[in-house]
N, C-alpha and C positions, 0 to 999 in steps of 0.2 A: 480103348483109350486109357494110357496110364492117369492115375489119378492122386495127388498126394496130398494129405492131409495138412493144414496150415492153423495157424490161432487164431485168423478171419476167413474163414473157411474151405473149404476143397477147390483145388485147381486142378484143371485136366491140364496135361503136356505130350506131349511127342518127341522123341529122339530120332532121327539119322544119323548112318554113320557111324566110324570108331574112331579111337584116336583122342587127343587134347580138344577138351571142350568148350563150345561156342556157345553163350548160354542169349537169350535172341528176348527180351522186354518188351511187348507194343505198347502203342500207347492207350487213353481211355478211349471204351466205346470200338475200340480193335482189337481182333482176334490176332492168333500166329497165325492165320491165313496171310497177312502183310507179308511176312516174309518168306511164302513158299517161292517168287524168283530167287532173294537170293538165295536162298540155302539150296538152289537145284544148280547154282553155282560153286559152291563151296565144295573144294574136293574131298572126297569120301575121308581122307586123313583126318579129317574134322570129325567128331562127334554134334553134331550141333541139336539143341536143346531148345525149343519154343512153346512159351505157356501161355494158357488162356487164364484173364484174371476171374477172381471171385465175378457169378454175376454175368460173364461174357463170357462168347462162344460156347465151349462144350463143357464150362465150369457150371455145378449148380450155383444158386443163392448164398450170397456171403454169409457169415454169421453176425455182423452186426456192420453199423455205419460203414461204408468204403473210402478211402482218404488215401492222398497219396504217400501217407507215412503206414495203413495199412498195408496199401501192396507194395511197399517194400518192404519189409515183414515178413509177406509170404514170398517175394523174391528170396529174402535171406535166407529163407527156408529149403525153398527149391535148390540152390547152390550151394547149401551145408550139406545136402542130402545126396544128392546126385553128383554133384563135383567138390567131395572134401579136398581135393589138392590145389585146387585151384581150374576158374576157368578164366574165359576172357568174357565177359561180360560186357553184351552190347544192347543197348536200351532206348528207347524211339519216346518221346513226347515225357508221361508221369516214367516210364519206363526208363527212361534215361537217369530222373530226378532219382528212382529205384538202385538203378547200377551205381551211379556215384555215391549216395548216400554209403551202397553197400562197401565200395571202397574206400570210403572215411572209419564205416564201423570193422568190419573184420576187412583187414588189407589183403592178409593170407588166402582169402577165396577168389580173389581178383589179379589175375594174372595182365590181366590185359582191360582195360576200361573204354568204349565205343558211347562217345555220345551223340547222340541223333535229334538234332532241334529238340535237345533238352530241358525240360521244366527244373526249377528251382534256382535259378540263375537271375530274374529277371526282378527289378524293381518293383515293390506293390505300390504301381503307384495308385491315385484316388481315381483313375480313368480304370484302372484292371480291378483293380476292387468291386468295383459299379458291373463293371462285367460280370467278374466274377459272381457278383451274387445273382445278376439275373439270370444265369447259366445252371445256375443250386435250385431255380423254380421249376420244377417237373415241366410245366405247363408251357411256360416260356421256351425251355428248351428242347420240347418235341415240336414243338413249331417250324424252329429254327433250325433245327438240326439238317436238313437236307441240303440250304442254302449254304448253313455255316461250314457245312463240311466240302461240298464242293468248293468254295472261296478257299480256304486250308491246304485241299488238296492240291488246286491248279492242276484240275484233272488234265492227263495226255494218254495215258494208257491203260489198253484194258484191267492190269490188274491194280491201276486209281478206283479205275471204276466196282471191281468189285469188291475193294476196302471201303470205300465209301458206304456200298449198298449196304453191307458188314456195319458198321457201324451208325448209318441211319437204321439198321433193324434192330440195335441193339438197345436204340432212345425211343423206340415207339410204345415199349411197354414196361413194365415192372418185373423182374429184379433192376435190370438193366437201366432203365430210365432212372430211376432211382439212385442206381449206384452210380451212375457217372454224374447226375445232378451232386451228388454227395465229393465226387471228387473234386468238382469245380468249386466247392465250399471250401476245399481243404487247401485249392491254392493259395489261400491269406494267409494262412496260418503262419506262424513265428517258425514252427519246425519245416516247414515248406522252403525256406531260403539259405540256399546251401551257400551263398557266394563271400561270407564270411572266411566258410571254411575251403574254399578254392584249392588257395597255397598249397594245402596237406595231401591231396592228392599222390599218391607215390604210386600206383601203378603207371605203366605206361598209358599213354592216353592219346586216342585217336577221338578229333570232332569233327564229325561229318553233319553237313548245314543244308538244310536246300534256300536254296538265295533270292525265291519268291516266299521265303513262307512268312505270312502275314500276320501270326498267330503269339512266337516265337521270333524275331525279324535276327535276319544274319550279324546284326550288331551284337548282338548277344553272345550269339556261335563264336567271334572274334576277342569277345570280352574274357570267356570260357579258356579259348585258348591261348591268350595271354597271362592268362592267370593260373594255371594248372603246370607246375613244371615241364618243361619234353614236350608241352601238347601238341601233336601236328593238327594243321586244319584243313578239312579238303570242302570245298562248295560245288556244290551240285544245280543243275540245272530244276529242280524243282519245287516244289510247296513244302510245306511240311512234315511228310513221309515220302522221302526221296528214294528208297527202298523198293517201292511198290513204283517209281516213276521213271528211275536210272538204277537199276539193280545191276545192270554191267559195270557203268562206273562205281558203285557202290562196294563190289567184288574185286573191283581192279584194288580201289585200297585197302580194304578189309584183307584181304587174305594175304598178301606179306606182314600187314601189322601183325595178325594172328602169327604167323612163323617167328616171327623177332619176338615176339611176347616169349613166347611158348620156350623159344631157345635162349633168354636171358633167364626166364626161369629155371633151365635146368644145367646153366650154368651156374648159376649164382648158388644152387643146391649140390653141385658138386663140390 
């Protein structure tokens, strides 16, 4: 398993494929397991790229606190490193909040921008706060975790079902309980709410919504794409990783966006 070194510590990743690069963010508490349907859709043209964060899956232990301005960090990393030219970058839950950040900071490594029931969008208000912090309590949230994540999911298919398993194993113990209690902290923060900077947005930008997710709610996804120049919006029939729930519809729009991404960039280069 490739492995690359970050400034909050090692993440393991995986490549398929050749070609213009699809670089694939899950969210907290998920592995790139999420996205082995769609990437077994994606045609081989693709390069596609899926990493596990500090902490989860096949990553060791972070190097210090985890926050969703960490692992976009080591996102920015992964994508300076393996796709200097740019890729298209598509991100699920803090992952999303990761990709867009990334295309605010370096525009040039984002050819293409994929938001997936996106964090950092969303008003703090004094009810998500309250959450929020009881989510940062270890104790609290290995409780909850198996309930909270089936509600999220709106499980339908087997591979809901074994994302979910994926990341209820991922809150049952330490690094991982930890680092994702530490993410849910980091959703208040000031650096967490990108919807300021919406407008600036200049990659292409495809949001893709699932229109039960109760976490995240599709009013958001709508907010997103009103506010992002170009942004097309597509809603899915699911919770809040629609990937793991309608990967064929998820493939139906993904992969022209990725062509028109890829071809406006290497027009725009000639």
């Amino acid at each position: 398993m490739p492995q690359l070194e970050t400034s909050v510590g090692v993440i393991a990743y995986d490549e398929r494929g050749e070609g213009p690069p699809l670089v694939m963010l899950p969210g907290g508490a998920h592995s790139r397991h999420d996205f082995d349907q769609l990437r077994d859709l994606v045609p081989d043209r693709f390069r596609t790229v899926a990493l596990d964060w500090p902490s989860h899956g096949d990553s060791p232990a972070g190097t210090g606190p985890a926050s969703a301005m960490a692992f976009a960090d080591a996102a920015e990393v992964l994508v300076e490193t393996l796709a200097p030219e740019g890729a298209v970058v598509l991100g699920n839950s803090v992952g999303g909040f990761s990709a867009a950040r990334l295309s605010l900071r370096r525009p040039e490594l984002v050819r293409g921008l994929v938001l997936v029931d996106a964090g950092g969008f969303m008003a703090p208000s004094p009810r998500v706060r309250a959450f929020c912090g009881l989510m940062s309590r270890p104790s609290f949230l290995r409780r909850i975790y198996p309930r909270f994540g089936a509600r999220y999911m709106r499980l339908r298919t087997e591979a809901d079902r074994r994302a979910l398993a994926a990341a209820v194993a991922t809150t049952r113990r330490d690094p991982g309980l930890q680092a994702v209690c530490d993410l849910w902290a980091s959703f208040v923060a000031p650096e967490h709410d990108l919807r300021a900077e919406a407008g600036r947005v200049a990659a292409p930008t495809l949001v893709v919504w699932g229109r039960r997710d109760p976490v995240i709610p599709l009013r958001v996804g709508r907010w997103v794409a009103s506010r992002v120049p170009g942004a097309e919006l597509v809603v899915l029939d699911s919770g809040h990783v629609p990937h793991t729930t309608d990967p064929e519809g998820f493939a139906a729009a993904l992969i022209p966006f990725a062509d028109a991404a890829f071809a406006a960039a290497k027009g725009s280069a000639a």
